[in-house]
Each structure stands twice: as C-alpha cells, then as structure tokens.
N, CA, C and O atoms as CSV, one atom per row, in Angstrom:
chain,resi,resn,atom,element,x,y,z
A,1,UNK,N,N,22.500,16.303,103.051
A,1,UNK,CA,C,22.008,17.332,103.942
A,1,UNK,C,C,22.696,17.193,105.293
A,1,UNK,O,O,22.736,16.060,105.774
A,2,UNK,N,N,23.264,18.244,105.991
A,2,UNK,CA,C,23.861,18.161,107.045
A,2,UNK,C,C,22.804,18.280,108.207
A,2,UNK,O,O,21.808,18.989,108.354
A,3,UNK,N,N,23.443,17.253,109.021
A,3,UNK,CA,C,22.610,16.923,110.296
A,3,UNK,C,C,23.450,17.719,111.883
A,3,UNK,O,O,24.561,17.517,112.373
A,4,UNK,N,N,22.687,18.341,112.164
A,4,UNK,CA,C,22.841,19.398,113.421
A,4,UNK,C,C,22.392,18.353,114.474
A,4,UNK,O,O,21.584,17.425,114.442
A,5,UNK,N,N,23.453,18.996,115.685
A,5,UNK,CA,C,23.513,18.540,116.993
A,5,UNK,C,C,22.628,19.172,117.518
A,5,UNK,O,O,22.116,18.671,118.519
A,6,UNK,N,N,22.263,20.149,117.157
A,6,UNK,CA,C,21.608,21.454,118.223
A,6,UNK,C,C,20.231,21.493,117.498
A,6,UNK,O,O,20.274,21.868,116.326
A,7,UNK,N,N,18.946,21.146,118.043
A,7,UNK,CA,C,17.509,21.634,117.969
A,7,UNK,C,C,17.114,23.417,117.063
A,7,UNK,O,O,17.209,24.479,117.677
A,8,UNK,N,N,16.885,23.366,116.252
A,8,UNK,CA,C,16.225,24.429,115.741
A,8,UNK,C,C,15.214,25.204,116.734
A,8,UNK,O,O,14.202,24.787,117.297
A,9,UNK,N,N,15.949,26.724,116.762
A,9,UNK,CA,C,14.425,27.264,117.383
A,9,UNK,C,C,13.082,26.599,117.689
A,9,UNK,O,O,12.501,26.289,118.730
A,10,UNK,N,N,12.805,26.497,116.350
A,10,UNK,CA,C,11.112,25.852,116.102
A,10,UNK,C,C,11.142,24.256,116.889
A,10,UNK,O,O,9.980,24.083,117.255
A,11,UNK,N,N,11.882,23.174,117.249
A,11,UNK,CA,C,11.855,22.513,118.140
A,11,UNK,C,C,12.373,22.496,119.329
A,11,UNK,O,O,12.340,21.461,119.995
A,12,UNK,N,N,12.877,23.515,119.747
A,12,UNK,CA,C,12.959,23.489,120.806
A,12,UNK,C,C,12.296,24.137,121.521
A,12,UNK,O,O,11.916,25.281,121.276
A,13,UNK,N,N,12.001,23.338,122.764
A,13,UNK,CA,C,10.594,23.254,123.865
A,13,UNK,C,C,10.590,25.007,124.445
A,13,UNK,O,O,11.626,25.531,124.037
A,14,UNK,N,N,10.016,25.675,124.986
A,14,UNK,CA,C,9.707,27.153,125.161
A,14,UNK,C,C,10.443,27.317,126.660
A,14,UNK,O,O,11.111,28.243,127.120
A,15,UNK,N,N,10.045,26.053,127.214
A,15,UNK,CA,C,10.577,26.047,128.534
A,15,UNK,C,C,11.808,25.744,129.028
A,15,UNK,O,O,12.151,25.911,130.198
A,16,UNK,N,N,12.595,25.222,127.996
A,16,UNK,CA,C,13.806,25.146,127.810
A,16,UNK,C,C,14.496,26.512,127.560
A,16,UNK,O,O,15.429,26.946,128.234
A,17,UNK,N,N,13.794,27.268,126.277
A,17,UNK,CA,C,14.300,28.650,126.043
A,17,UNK,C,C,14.355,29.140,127.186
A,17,UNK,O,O,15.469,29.306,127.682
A,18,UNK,N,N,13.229,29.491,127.887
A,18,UNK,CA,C,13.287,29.885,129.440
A,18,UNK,C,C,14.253,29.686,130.487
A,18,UNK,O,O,14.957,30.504,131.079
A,19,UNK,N,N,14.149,28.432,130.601
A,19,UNK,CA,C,15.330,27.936,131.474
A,19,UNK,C,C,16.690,28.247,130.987
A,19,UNK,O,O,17.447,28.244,131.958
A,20,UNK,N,N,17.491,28.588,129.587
A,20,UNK,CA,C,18.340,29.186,129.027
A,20,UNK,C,C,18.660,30.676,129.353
A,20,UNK,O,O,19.742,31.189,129.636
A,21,UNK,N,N,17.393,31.240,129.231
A,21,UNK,CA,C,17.112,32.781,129.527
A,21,UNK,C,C,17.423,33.262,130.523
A,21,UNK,O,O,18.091,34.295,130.579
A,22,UNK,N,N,16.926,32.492,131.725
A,22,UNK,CA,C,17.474,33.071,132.930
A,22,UNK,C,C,18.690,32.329,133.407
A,22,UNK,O,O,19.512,33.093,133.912
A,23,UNK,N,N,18.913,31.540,133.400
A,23,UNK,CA,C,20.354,31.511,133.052
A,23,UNK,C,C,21.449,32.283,132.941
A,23,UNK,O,O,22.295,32.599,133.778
A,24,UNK,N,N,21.288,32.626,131.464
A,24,UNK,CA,C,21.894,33.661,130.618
A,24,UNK,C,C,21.691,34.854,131.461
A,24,UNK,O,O,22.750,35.080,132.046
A,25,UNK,N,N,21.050,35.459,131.682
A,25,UNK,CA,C,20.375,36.463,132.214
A,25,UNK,C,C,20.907,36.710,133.793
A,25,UNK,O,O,21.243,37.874,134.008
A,26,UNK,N,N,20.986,36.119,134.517
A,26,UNK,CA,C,21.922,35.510,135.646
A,26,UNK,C,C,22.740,35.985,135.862
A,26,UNK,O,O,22.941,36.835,136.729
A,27,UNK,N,N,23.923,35.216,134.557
A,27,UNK,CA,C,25.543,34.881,134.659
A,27,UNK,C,C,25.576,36.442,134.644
A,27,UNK,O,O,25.912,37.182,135.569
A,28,UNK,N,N,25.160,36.773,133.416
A,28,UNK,CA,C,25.294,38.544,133.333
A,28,UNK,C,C,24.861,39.384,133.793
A,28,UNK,O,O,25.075,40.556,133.483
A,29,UNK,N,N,24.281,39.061,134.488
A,29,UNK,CA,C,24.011,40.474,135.847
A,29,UNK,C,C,25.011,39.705,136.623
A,29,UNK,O,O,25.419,40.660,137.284
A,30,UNK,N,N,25.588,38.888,136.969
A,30,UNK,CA,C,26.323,38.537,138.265
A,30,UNK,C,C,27.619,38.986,137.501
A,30,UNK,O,O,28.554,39.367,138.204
A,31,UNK,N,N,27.729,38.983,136.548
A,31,UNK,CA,C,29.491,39.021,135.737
A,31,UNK,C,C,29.555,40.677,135.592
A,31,UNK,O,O,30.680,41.175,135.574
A,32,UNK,N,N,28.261,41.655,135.476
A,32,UNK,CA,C,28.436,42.830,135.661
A,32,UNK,C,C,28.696,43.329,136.819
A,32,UNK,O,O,29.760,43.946,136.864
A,33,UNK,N,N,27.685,43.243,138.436
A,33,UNK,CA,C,27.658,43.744,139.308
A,33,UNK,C,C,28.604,42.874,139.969
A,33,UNK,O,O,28.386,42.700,141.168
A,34,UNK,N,N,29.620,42.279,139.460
A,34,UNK,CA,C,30.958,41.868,140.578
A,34,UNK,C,C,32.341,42.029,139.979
A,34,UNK,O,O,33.309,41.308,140.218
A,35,UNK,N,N,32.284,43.451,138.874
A,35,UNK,CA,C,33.087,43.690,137.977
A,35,UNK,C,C,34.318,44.514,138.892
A,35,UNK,O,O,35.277,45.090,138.376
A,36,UNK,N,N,34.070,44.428,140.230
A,36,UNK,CA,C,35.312,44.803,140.658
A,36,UNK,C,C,35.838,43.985,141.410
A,36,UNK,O,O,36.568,44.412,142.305
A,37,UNK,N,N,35.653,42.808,141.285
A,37,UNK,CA,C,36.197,42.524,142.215
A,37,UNK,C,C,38.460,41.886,141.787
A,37,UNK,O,O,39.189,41.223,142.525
A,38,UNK,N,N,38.802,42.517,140.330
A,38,UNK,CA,C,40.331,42.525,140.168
A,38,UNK,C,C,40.793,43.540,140.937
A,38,UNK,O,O,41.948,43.939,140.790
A,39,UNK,N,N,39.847,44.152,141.969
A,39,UNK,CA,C,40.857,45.238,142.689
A,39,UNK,C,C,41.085,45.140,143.852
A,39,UNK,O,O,41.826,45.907,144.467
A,40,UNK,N,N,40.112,43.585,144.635
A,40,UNK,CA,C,40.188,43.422,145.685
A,40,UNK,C,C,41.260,42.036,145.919
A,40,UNK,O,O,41.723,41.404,144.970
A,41,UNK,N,N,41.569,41.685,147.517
A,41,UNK,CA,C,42.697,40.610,147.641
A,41,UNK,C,C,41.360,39.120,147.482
A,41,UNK,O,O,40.308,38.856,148.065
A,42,UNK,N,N,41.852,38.725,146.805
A,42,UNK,CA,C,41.232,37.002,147.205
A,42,UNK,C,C,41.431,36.616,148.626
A,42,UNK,O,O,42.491,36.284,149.157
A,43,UNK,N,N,40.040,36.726,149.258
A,43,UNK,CA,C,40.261,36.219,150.521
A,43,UNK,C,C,38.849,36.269,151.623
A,43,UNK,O,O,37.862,36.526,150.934
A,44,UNK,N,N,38.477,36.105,153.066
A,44,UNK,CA,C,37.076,36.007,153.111
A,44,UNK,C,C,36.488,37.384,153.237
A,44,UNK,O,O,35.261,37.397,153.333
A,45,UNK,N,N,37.061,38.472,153.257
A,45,UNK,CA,C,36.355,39.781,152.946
A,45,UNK,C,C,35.750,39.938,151.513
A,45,UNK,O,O,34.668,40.480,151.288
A,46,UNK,N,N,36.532,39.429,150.626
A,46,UNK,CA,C,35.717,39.366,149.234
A,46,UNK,C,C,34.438,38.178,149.295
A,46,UNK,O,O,33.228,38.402,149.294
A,47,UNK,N,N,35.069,36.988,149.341
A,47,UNK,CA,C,34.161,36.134,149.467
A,47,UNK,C,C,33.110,36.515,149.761
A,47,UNK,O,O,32.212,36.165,148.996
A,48,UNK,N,N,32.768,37.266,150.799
A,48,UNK,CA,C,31.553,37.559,151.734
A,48,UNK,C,C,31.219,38.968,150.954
A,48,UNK,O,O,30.086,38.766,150.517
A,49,UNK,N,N,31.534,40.019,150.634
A,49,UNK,CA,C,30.814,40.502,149.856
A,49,UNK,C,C,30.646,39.989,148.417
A,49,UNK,O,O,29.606,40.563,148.094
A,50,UNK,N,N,30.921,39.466,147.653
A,50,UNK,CA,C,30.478,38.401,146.720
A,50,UNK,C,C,29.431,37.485,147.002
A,50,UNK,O,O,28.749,37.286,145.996
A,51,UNK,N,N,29.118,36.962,147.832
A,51,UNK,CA,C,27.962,36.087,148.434
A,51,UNK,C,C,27.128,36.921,148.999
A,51,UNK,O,O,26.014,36.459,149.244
A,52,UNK,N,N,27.380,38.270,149.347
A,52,UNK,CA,C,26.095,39.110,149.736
A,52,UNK,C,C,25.779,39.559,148.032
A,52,UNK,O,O,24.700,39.269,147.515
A,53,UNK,N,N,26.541,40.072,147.498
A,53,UNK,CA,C,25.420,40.944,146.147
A,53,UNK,C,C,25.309,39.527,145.365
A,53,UNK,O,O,24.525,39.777,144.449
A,54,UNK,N,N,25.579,38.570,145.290
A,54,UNK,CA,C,25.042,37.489,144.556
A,54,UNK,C,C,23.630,36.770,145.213
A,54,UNK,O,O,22.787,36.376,144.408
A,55,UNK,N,N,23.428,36.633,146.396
A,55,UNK,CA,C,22.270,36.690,146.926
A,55,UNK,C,C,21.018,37.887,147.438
A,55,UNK,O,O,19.906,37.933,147.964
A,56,UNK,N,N,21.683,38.438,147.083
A,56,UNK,CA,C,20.610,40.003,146.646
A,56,UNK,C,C,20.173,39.609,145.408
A,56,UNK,O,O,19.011,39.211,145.486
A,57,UNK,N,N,20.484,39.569,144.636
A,57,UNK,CA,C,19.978,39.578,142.925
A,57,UNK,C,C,19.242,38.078,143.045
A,57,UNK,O,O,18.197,37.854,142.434
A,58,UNK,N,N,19.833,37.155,143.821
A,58,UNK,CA,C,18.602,35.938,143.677
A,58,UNK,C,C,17.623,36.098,144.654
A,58,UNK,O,O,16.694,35.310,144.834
A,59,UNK,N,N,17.798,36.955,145.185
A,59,UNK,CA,C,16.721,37.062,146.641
A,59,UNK,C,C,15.605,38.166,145.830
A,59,UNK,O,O,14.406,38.202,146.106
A,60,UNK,N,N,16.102,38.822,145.047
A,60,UNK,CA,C,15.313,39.394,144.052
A,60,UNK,C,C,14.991,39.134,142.763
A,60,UNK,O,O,14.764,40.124,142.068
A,61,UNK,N,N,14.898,37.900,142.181
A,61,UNK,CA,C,14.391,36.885,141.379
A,61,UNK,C,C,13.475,36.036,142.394
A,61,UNK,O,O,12.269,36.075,142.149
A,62,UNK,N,N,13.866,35.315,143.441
A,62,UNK,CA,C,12.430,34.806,144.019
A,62,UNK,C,C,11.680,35.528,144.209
A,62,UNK,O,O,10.504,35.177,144.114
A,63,UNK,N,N,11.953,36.637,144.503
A,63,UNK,CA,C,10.780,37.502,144.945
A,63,UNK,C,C,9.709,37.845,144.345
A,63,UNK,O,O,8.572,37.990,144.793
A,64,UNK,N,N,10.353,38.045,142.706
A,64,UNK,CA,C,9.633,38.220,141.550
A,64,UNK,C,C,8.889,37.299,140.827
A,64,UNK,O,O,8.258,37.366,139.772
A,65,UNK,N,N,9.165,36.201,141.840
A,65,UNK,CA,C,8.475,34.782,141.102
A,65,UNK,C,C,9.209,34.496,139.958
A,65,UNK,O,O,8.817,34.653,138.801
A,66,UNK,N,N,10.163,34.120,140.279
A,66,UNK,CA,C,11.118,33.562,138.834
A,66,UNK,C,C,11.940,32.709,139.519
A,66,UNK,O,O,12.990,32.492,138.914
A,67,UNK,N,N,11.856,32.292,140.305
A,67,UNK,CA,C,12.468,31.132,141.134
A,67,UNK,C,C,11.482,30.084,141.856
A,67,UNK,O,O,10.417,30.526,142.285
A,68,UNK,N,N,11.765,28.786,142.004
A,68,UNK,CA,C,10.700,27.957,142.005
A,68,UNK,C,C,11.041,27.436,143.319
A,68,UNK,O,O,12.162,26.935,143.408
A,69,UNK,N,N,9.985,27.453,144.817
A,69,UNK,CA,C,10.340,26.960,145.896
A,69,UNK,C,C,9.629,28.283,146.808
A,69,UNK,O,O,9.361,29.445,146.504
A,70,UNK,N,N,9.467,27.425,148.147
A,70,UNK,CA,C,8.634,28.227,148.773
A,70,UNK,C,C,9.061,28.985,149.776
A,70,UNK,O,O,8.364,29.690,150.506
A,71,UNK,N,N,11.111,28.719,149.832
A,71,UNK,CA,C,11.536,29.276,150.609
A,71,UNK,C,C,12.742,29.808,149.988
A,71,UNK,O,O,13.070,29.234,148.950
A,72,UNK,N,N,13.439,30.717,150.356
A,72,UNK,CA,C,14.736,31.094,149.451
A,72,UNK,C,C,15.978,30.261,149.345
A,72,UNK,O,O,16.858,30.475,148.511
A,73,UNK,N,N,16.005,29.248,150.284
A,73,UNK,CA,C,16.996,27.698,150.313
A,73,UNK,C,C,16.844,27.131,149.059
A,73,UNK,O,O,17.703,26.785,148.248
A,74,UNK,N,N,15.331,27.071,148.998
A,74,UNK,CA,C,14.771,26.004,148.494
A,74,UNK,C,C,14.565,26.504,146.975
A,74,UNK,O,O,14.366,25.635,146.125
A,75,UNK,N,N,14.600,27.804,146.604
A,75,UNK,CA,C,14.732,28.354,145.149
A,75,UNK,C,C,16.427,28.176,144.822
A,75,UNK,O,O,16.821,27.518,143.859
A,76,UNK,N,N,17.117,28.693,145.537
A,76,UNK,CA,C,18.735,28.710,144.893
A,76,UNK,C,C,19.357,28.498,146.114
A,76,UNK,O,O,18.821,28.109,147.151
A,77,UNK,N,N,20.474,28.765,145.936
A,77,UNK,CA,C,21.841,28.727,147.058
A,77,UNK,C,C,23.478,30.048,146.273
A,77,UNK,O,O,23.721,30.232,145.080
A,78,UNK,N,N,24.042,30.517,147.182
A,78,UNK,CA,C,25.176,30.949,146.751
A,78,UNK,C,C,26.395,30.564,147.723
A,78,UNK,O,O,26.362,30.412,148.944
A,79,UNK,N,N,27.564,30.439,146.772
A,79,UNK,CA,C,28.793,29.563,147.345
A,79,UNK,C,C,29.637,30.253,146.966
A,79,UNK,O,O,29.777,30.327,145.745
A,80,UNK,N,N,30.849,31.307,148.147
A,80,UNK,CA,C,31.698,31.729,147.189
A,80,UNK,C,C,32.661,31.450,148.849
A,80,UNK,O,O,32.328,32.221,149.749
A,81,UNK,N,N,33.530,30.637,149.116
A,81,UNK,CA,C,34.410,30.554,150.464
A,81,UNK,C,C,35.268,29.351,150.146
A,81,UNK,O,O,35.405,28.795,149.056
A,82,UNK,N,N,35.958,28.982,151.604
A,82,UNK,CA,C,36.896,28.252,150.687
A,82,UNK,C,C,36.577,26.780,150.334
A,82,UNK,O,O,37.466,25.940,150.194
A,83,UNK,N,N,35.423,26.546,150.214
A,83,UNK,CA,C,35.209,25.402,149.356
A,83,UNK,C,C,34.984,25.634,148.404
A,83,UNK,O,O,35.268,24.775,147.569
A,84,UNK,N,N,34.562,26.475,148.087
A,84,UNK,CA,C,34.307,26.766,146.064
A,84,UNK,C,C,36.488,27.606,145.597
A,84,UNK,O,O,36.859,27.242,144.481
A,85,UNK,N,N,37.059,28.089,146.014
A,85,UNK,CA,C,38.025,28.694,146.080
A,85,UNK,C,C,39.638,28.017,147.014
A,85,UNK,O,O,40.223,28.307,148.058
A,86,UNK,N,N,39.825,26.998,145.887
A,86,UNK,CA,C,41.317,26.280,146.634
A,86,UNK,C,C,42.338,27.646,146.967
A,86,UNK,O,O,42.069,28.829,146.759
A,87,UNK,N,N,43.363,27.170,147.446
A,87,UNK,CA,C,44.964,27.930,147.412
A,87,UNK,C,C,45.451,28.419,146.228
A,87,UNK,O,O,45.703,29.564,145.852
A,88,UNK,N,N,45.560,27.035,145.562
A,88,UNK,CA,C,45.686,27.127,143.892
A,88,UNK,C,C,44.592,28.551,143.114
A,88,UNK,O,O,45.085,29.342,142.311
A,89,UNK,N,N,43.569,28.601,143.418
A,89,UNK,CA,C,42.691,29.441,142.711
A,89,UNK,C,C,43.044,30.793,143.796
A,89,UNK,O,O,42.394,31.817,143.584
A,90,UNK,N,N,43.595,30.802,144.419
A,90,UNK,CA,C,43.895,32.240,145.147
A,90,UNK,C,C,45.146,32.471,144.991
A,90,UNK,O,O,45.317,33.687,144.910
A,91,UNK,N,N,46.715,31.529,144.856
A,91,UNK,CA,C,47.412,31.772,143.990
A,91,UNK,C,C,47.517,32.199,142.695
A,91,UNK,O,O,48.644,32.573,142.370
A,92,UNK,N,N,46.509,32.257,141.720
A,92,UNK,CA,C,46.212,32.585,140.382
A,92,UNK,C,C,45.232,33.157,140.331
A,92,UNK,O,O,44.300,32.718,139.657
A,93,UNK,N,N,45.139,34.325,141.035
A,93,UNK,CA,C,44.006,35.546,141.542
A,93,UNK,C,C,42.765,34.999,140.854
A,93,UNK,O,O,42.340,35.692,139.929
A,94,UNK,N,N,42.100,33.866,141.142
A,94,UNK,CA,C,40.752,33.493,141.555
A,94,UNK,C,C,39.668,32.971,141.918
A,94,UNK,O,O,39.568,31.744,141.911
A,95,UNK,N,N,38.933,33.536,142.196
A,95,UNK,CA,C,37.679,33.755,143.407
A,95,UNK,C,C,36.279,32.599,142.872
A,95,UNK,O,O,35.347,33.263,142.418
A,96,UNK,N,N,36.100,31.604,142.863
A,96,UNK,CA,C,34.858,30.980,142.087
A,96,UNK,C,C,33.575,31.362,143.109
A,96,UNK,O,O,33.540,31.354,144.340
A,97,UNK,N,N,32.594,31.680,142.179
A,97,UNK,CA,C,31.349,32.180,142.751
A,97,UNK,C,C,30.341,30.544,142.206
A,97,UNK,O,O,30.023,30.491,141.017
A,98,UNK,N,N,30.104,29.856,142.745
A,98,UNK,CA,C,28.692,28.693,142.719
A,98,UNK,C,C,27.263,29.779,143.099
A,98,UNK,O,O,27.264,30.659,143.960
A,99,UNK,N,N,26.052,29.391,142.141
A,99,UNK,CA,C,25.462,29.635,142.064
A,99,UNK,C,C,23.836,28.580,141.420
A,99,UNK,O,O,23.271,28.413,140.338
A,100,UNK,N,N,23.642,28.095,142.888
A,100,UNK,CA,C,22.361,27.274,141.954
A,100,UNK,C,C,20.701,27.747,142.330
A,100,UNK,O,O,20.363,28.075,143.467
A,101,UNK,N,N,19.887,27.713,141.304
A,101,UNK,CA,C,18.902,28.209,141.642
A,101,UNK,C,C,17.615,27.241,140.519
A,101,UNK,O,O,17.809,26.829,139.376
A,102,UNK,N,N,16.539,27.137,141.241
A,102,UNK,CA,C,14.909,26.409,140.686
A,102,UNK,C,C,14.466,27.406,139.225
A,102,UNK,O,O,14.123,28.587,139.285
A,103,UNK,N,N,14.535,26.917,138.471
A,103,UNK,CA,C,14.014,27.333,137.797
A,103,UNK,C,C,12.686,26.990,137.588
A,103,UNK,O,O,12.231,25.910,137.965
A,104,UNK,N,N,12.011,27.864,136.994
A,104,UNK,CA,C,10.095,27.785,137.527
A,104,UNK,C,C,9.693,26.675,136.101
A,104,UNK,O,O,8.950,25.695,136.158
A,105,UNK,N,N,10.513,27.244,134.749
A,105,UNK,CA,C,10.287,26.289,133.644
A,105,UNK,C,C,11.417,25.909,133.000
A,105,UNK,O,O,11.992,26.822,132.408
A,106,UNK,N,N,11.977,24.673,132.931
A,106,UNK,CA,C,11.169,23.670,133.237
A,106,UNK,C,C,11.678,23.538,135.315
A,106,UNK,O,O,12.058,24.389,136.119
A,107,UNK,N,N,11.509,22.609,135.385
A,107,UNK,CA,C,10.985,23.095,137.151
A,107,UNK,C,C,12.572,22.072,137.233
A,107,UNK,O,O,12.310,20.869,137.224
A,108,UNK,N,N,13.741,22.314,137.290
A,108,UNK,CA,C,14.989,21.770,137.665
A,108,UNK,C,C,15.601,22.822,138.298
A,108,UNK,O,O,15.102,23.931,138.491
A,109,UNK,N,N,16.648,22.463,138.602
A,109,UNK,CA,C,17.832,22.982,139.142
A,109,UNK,C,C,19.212,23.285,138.739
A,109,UNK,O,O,19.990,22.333,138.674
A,110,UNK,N,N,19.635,24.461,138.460
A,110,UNK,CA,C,20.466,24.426,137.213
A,110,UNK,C,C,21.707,25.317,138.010
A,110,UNK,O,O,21.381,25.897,139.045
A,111,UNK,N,N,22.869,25.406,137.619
A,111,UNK,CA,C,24.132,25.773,138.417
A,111,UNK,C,C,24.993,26.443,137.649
A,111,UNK,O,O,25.419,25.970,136.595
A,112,UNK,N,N,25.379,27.780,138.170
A,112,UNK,CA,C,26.106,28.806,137.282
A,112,UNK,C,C,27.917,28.918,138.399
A,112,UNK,O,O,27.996,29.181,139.599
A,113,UNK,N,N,28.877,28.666,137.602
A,113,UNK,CA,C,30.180,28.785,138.293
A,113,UNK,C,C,30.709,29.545,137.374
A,113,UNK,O,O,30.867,29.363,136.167
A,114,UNK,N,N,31.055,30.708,138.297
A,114,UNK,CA,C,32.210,32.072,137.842
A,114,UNK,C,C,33.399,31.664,138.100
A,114,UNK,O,O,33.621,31.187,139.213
A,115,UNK,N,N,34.156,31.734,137.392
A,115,UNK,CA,C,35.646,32.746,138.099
A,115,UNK,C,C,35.875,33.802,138.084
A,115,UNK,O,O,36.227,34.311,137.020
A,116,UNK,N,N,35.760,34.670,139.405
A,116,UNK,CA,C,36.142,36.068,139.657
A,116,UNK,C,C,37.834,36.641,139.084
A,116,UNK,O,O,38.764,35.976,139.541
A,117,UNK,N,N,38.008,37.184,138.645
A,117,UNK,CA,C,39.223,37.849,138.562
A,117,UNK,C,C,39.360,38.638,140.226
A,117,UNK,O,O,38.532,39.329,140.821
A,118,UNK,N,N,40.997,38.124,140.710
A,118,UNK,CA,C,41.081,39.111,142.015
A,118,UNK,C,C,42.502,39.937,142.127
A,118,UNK,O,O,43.324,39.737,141.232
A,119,UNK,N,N,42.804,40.788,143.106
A,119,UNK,CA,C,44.148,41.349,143.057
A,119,UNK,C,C,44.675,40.352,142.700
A,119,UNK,O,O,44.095,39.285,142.498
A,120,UNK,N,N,46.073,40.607,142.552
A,120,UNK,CA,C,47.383,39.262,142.901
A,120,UNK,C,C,47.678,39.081,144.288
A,120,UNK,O,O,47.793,40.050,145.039
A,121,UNK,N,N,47.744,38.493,144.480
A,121,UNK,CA,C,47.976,37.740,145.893
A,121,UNK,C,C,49.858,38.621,146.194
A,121,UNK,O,O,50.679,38.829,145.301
A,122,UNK,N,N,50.034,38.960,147.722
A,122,UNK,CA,C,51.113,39.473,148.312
A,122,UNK,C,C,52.190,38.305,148.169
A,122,UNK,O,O,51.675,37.316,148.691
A,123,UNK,N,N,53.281,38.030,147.758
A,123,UNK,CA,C,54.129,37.289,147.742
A,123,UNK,C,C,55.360,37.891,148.100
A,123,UNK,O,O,56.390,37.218,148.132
C-alpha cells in the first residue's frame, strides 16, 4: 500500500484548510487586481501603486474579521520597494510584492511573495 506525504482531507485539521483558503484566496485576488502591471516601468511609481491596491484588499480582510490583530500592523504588512525588488529583478522586468498577514485559524502568520511581471526596462 502506498504511503502519502500529504494528509487526506479527512485528517487534515479544518483550521489548516482555512489557513490554506485564505491564502489561496489572497494570492488570487492580488495576482488578478495587479494584472497590469507588464505595462508599467519597474520602478517606485509602480511599487507604490502596488503597495496601495495590495493594502486595500488586506485593509479589507481585517475589516471583515479575517485577519487576526487589533491593529492593521498587527494583522498583515505589504512590501513592494527596493528591498523586496533588487537591480537584478528590475533588469529582468520584475517587481516582487511581500505580503504577510494573521491568520484568525490557525492564529500564525503566513507570507505570500509575487513576482510582478513589468515593462522592460529602457536600455
């Protein structure tokens, strides 16, 4: 009988599913609503609108009580400047979006990293 790495539905904990869910749920609203950004230059005008609609959508998950913490610091954080984004990653049009946020179940802290697709860089 073959032995699986991965927990069966039926054992795995609910709050785990959860914590998967939004997650999941997350990456893809953030991977939809920043679907333009191959038309913009890699640089801090993107950055900064990238870190505004990525903290809209978590500023609207705490709100909804789906983020765990009593202040919006303290539920998530968003990182998209040039510490998340070397030379190297703006030479090779892209943009990394960091994204960490509380999850309510199980009650950790869990971290979502994009790479944006961006123009090509002027050479």
């Amino acid at each position: 009988m073959p032995v699986s790495l991965h927990p069966s539905p039926i054992e795995t904990p609910v709050s785990l599913l959860h914590a998967q869910s939004l997650e999941s749920t997350i990456q893809l609203h953030l991977e939809a609503c920043l679907s333009w950004t191959p038309s913009q230059p890699n640089a801090q005008p993107l950055w900064s609108a990238v870190r505004a609609a990525a903290t809209n959508y978590m500023m609207s998950l705490f709100t909804q009580g789906k983020l765990l913490g009593t202040s919006p610091s303290q539920a998530f954080f968003v990182k998209c400047d040039q510490t998340t984004t070397t030379q190297v990653d703006i030479d090779h049009s892209i943009a990394n979006l960091l994204v960490g946020f509380a999850s309510t179940k199980p009650a950790e802290f869990s971290t979502i990293r994009l790479a944006l697709h961006t123009a090509a860089p002027n050479l």
